[in-house]
Structure formats: C-alpha cells, structure tokens
Residue, then its C-alpha position, 0 to 999 in steps of 0.5 A: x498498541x505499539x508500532x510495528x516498524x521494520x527492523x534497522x538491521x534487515x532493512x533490505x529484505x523482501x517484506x509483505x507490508x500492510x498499510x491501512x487507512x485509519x479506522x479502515x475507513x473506505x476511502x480509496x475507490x473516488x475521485x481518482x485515489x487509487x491513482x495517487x497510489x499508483x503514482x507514488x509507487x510508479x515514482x518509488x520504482x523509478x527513483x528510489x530503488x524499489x522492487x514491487x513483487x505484488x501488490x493490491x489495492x483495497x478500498x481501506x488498506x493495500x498490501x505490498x511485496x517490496x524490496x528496497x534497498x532502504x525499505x524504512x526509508x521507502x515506507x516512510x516516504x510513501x506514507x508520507x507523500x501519499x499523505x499529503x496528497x491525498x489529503x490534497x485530495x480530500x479538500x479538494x473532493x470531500x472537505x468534510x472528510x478530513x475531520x475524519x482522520x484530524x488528531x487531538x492537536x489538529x494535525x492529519x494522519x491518514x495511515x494507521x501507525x503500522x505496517x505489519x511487515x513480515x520479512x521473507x521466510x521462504x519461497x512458500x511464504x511468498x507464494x502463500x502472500x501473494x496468493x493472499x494478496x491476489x485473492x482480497x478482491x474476490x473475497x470482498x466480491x469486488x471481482x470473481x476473478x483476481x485477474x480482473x481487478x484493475x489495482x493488483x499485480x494478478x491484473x498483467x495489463x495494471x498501470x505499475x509494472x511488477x518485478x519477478x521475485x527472484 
C-alpha cells in the first residue's frame, strides 16, 4: 500500500494524524515510553512551532490534531526521534524486541509508513476527531472515563499542554 503523506501544498493546515507501531505491536505501556513520546512533543511545542489541539496515547499507535507550521517537517522529525529513542530504549529494556521491527537490510523501522492525515474539513470534523481521539481508551477498557486516562488531552492535569483550536 503506498504511503499517504501530507501534501507539500497544505502543509500548514490543521490535520488528525495516525502514527502507529509497525505491525501494531503493544508497545508503548513500559519502561517509561510514553514518556519519550511526551517528550518529543513537549520539544515540537517549544522549538518547532507545533500546536497540539488533542491527542491520545495507545499502547500501539497515537492519534494527533496538530498544526504547524512545516507539518511534513514535524512529521518527519518526530517519527524520526522518536525512533531512535525508543529504539534506545528497547536495547536497553527489552533487546529481544528489536528484531521485531528489523527490516530485510538490518536497518530498524519502528513506525509504520503512513500517517493517515486528514486535513481540517470543518469545525464539525474537529469536534467528531477529537471526540474520537478522547473516547479510544475507554473502548479499549483501559478507563470508564476519557478523562482518566493519563496520555490524552481529555486528561486537563496530562504532562503536555494543549492549544485551543481557534
């Protein structure tokens, strides 16, 4: 299946990304991985121009509504740092994991190749996103609340701060 990319034309829209582990493996709920998501977009936030309208945390994938001003570039950036470090991680953690996610030349690709992004339609569509986006943990049954999951916006005590979307 080919990758679906943002377009170099609408680059700095508002968009509802999907970045996900490859082959959905559960991988984010240990050895403090979450975090090193948190962190990546802590920095996005600060040095890259990135407004993060909602967001969740699974254990496989995360869903974002973001803008920035170079979305292909923050995309790009934070799939790539977050790579590393959590690759990082897993040696450190888990070794046994990484061959999980080796490719056929020996090289580590931890996320799968597309991002699903889904460029702002309207005000509604934002709403139902993030709606969506809130509602993931209690579907899964991590919570009964989505306000009591730790890693989504719906959380107003979460560790990253979230920009209005107006």
């Amino acid at each position: 299946m080919p990758s679906v990319r943002i377009s170099k034309e609408f680059t700095s829209g508002i968009y509802y990304l999907t970045f996900t582990v490859k082959n959905w493996y559960y991988l984010f709920d240990r050895h403090n991985r979450f975090e090193i998501l948190a962190d990546s977009l802590q920095y996005c936030q600060k040095h890259k121009g990135l407004k993060l309208h909602a967001y969740v945390f699974m254990l496989n994938h995360i869903h974002l509504i973001a803008s920035s001003p170079d979305m292909i570039a923050f995309v790009r950036d934070f799939k790539k740092f977050t790579s590393k470090e959590i690759q990082k991680n897993i040696i450190a953690t888990e070794p046994n994991v990484l061959k999980l996610f080796e490719t056929e030349n020996g090289r580590f690709e931890f996320w799968g190749k597309t991002n699903m992004p889904k460029m702002k339609k309207s005000e509604h569509y934002l709403i139902q996103k993030t709606n969506y986006i809130h509602a993931n943990p209690v579907r899964k049954q991590y919570v009964k609340n989505p306000k009591d999951w730790v890693w989504s916006s719906a959380n107003t005590e979460g560790k990253i701060d979230v920009d209005s979307m107006v």
